[in-house]
C-alpha positions in Angstrom: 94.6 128.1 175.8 94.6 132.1 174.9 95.2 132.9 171.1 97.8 135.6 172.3 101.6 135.5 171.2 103.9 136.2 174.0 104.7 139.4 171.9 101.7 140.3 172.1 101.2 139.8 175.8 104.6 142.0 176.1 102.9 144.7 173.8 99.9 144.5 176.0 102.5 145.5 179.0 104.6 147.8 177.2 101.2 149.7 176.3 100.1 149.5 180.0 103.7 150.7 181.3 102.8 154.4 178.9 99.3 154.5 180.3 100.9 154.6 183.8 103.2 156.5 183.3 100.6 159.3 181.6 98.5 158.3 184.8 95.6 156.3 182.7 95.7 153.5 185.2 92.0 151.8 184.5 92.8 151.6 181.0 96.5 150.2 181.8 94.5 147.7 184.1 92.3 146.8 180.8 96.0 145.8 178.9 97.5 144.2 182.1 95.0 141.9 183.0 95.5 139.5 179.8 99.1 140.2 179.8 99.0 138.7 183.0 96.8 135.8 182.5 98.9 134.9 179.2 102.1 134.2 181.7 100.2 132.7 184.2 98.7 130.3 181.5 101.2 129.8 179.0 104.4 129.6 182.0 102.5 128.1 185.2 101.2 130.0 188.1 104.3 130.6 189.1 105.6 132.3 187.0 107.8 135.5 187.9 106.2 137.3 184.8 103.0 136.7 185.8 104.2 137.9 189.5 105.7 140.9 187.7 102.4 141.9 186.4 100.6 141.3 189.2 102.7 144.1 190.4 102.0 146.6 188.0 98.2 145.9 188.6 98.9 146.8 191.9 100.2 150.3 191.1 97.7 150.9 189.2 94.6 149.6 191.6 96.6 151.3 194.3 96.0 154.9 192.3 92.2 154.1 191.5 92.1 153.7 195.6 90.8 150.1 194.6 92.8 149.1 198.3 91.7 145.5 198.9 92.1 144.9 195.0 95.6 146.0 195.1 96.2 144.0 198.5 95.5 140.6 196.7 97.2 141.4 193.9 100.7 142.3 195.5 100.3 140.3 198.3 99.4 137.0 195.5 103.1 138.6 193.8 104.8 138.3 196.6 103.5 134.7 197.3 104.3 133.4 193.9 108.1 135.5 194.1 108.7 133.7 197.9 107.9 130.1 196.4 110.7 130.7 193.3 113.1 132.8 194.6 115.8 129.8 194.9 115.1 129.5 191.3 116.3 133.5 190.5 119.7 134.9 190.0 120.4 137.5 192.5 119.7 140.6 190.8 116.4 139.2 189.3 115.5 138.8 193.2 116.6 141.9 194.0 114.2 143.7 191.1 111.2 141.7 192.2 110.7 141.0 195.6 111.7 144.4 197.1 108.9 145.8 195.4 106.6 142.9 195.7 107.0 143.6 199.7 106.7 147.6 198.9 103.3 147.3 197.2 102.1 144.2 200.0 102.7 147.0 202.3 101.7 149.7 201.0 98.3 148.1 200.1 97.9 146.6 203.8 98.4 150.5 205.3 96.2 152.2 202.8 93.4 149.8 204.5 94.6 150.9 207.8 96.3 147.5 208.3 99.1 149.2 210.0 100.7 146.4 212.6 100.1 144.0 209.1 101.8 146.7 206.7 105.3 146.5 209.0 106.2 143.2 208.1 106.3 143.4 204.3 107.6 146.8 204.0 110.0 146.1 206.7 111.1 142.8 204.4 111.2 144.9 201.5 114.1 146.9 203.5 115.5 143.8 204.2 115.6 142.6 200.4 116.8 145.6 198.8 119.9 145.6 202.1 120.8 142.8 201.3 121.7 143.1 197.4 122.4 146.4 197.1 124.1 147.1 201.0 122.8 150.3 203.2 124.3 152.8 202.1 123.1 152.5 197.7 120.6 155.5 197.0 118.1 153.0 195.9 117.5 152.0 199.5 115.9 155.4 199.9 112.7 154.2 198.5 112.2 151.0 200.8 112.9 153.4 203.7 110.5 156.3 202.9 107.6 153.8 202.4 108.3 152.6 205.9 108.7 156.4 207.0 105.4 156.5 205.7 103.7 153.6 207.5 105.4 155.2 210.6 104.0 158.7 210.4 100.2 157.0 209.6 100.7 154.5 212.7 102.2 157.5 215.6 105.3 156.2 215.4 107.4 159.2 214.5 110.4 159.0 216.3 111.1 155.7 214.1 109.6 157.5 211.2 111.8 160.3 211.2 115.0 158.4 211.8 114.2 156.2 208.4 113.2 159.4 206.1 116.6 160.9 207.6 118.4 158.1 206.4 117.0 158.1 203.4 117.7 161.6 202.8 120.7 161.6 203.7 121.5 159.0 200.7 119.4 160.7 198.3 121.1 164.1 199.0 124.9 162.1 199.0 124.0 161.0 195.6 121.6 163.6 193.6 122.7 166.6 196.0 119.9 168.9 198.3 118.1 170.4 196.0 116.9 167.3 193.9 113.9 166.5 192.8 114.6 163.2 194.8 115.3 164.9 197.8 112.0 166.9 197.7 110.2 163.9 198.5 111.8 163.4 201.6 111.4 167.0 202.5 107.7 166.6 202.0 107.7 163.6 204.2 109.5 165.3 207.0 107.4 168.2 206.5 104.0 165.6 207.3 106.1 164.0 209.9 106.2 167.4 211.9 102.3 167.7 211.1 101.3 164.7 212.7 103.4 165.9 215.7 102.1 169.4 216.1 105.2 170.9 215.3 103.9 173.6 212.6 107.1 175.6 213.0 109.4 172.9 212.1 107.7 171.3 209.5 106.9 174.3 207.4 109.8 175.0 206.0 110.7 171.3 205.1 106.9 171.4 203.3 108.1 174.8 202.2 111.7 173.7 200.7 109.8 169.9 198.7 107.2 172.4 196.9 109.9 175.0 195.8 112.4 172.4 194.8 109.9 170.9 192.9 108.4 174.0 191.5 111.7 174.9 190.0 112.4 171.3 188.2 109.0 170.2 187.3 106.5 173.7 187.2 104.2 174.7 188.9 100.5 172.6 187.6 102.7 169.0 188.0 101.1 166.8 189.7 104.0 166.2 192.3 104.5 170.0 192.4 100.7 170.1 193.1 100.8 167.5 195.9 104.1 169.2 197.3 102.0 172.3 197.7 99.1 170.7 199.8 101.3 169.3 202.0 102.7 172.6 202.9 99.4 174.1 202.7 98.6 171.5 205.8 101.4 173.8 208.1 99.7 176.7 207.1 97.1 175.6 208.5 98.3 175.2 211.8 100.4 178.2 211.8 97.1 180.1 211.0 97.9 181.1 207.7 94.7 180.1 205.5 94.7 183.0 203.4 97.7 181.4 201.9 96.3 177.7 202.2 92.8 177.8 201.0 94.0 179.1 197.2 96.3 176.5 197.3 93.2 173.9 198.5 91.3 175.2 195.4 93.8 174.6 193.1 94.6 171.5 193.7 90.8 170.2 194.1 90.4 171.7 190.5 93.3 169.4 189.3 92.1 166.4 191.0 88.7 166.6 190.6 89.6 167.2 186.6 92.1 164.4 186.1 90.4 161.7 188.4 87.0 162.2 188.8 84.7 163.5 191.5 85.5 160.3 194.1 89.3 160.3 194.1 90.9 160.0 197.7 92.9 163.3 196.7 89.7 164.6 196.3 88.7 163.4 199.6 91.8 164.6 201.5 91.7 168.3 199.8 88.3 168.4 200.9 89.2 167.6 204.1 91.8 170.3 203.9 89.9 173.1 202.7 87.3 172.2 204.7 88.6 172.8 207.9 90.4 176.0 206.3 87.4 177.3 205.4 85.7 176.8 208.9 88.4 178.4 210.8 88.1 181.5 208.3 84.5 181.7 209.8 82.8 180.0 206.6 81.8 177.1 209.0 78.6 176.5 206.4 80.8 175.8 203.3 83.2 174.1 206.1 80.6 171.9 206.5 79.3 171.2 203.1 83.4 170.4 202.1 83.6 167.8 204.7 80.6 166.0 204.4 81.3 165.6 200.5 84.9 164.0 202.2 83.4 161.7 204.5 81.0 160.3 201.7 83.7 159.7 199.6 85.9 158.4 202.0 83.3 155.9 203.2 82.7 154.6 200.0 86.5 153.7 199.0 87.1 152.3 203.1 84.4 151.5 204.9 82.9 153.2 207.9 85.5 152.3 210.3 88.6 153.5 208.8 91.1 156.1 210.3 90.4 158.3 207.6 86.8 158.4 208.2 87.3 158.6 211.2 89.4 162.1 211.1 87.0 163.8 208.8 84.1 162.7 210.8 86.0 164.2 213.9 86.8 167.7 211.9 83.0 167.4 211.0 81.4 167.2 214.8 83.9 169.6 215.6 82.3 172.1 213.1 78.8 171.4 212.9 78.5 170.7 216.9 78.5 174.5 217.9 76.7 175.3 214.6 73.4 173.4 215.5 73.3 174.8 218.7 72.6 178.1 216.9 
C-alpha cells in the first residue's frame, strides 16, 4: 500500500492542474501519475477519482502528441465512468463522462481513427444533452470537438452545421466578439480551407485572430494559433507575403516553448513550407518539409493522413526540382 495521504494525492493534483494550466504538461504527468494510482489503490479500480485523473493525464499526453498514450488513458476513464455511472448523482455524471467521451474521441482522431472517433465524441454530445438540454452554452464545446472530427474526416456539410450551432450559443450567451466565439470563427475559417473556399473562410480566420488579439495580445498562444489558421487562407488567396512572417513567428514560439519535435512544429513547417515554395524558394521549401515529415513520422507512424499530406506537398515540390 502507497505511504501517500489522500491530501497529499490531492496536492499532487492540485500542483498538476497549475502546471497545465502554465502548459508544463510532462511535469504535470510526473504529479498525476501517483495521484492517480493513490485512488486507484486506496478506493478500487473503479474509482471515479482515479477515472478523473486519468482524464487529466489525457490532456496532458494529448499536448505532448503522446496519441496512443492518451487513447488508453481516456478511453480506460471512460470504461471505469460507464461501469459506475448508476452509482453517480446526475451532475457528477454530467461533469465526467461528457469529457471522458471528449478526450476518447479526441485521442482516437488525432491517430487518424476517424470512423472510431464519431462514436465517443458523438456520446459525449449525447451526455452533456441530456443534463444540461441543447440549447446551455456549455454544449458548445461537445459540438466543436465533433466540428472538428468532421472537418479532419471530409465531412463538412455536417461539420459546419455543428460549429454553427455552437456559435450560435456561444454568441447568445458571451456575445460576437468573445473570446469564446473566436474559436468557432477559427474553426469555420479551417472548415472553408478544407473546402477550397479561400474567400469565405478568410475573413472568419480573419475575425478569430483579431478578436483574440484584442482580449488576449498578440504573443498568446491562442492569439498565435488564431494567426496561423488565417495565415493558411492567405495562402490560398496568394498572399504569402503576409503568411510567411506570420509562419516564422509562430515556428519561433513553438519551437521555444515545446521543443524542436512538437506537432505545431510540424504543421507550421508544413505551412511555411509550402509558402516558401510558391514564393520561388522551392530549396528552403523543401528543406521545411522534410524536417515536417520526419517529425510527423516519428509521433504517427508512416501511414498517417498527416504524413501523408506533407509527403504529398513534398513530391509536389521536389518532383520538378530534380528534373533540373
Amino acid at each position: 500500500m502507497s505511504n501517500m495521504t489522500e491530501a497529499e494525492a490531492l496536492d499532487k493534483a492540485e500542483r498538476a492542474h497549475g502546471l497545465q494550466l502554465d502548459g508544463r504538461h510532462q511535469e504535470a504527468l510526473e504529479y498525476l501519475e501517483p495521484a492517480a494510482a493513490y485512488f486507484a489503490e486506496n478506493d478500487g479500480p473503479q474509482s471515479p477519482d482515479f477515472a478523473n485523473l486519468l482524464m487529466d493525464q489525457a490532456e496532458s499526453l494529448l499536448a505532448l502528441c503522446r496519441y496512443q498514450d492518451a487513447e488508453t488513458a481516456a478511453r480506460h476513464a471512460t470504461e471505469i465512468l460507464r461501469s459506475v455511472r448508476d452509482l453517480l448523482d446526475a451532475e457528477t455524471c454530467a461533469g465526467l463522462l461528457p469529457r471522458a467521451f471528449g478526450l476518447w474521441g479526441r485521442s482516437l482522431w488525432e491517430l487518424g481513427r476517424y470512423e472510431e472517433a464519431a462514436t465517443p465524441l458523438r456520446e459525449a454530445i449525447h451526455e452533456a444533452e441530456a443534463y444540461f438540454g441543447p440549447d446551455h452554452p456549455g454544449m458548445a464545446e461537445f459540438l466543436n470537438g465533433y466540428g472538428v472530427l468532421c472537418k479532419h474526416w471530409g465531412r463538412f456539410d455536417e461539420g459546419e452545421r455543428v460549429y454553427r450551432r455552437a456559435l450560435e450559443l456561444l454568441e447568445r450567451e458571451f456575445g460576437p466578439q468573445s473570446p469564446q466565439t473566436a474559436t468557432l470563427y477559427h474553426n469555420l475559417g479551417g472548415l472553408e480551407h478544407s473546402r477550397g473556399d479561400f474567400l469565405k473562410g478568410e475573413p472568419l480566420a480573419r475575425l478569430a485572430y483579431e478578436i483574440r488579439s484584442r482580449a488576449l495580445g498578440e504573443d498568446n498562444e491562442l492569439t498565435l494559433a488564431d494567426a496561423v489558421a488565417w495565415g493558411g487562407l492567405l495562402d490560398g488567396l496568394g498572399k504569402y507575403e503576409e503568411s510567411v512572417p506570420i509562419y516564422r513567428r509562430a515556428l519561433a514560439f513553438y519551437e521555444s516553448r515545446y521543443g524542436p519535435e512538437h506537432f505545431e512544429v510540424a504543421a507550421t513547417l508544413n505551412n511555411l513550407g509550402v509558402a516558401r515554395a510558391a514564393q520561388g524558394d522551392r530549396a528552403e521549401g523543401a528543406a521545411l518539409l522534410k524536417r515536417c515529415v520526419a517529425i510527423k513520422r516519428k509521433l504517427f507512424g508512416d501511414n498517417h493522413p498527416e504524413v501523408q499530406l506533407t509527403e504529398a506537398n513534398l513530391a509536389h515540390i521536389t518532383g520538378p526540382l530534380d528534373e533540373q
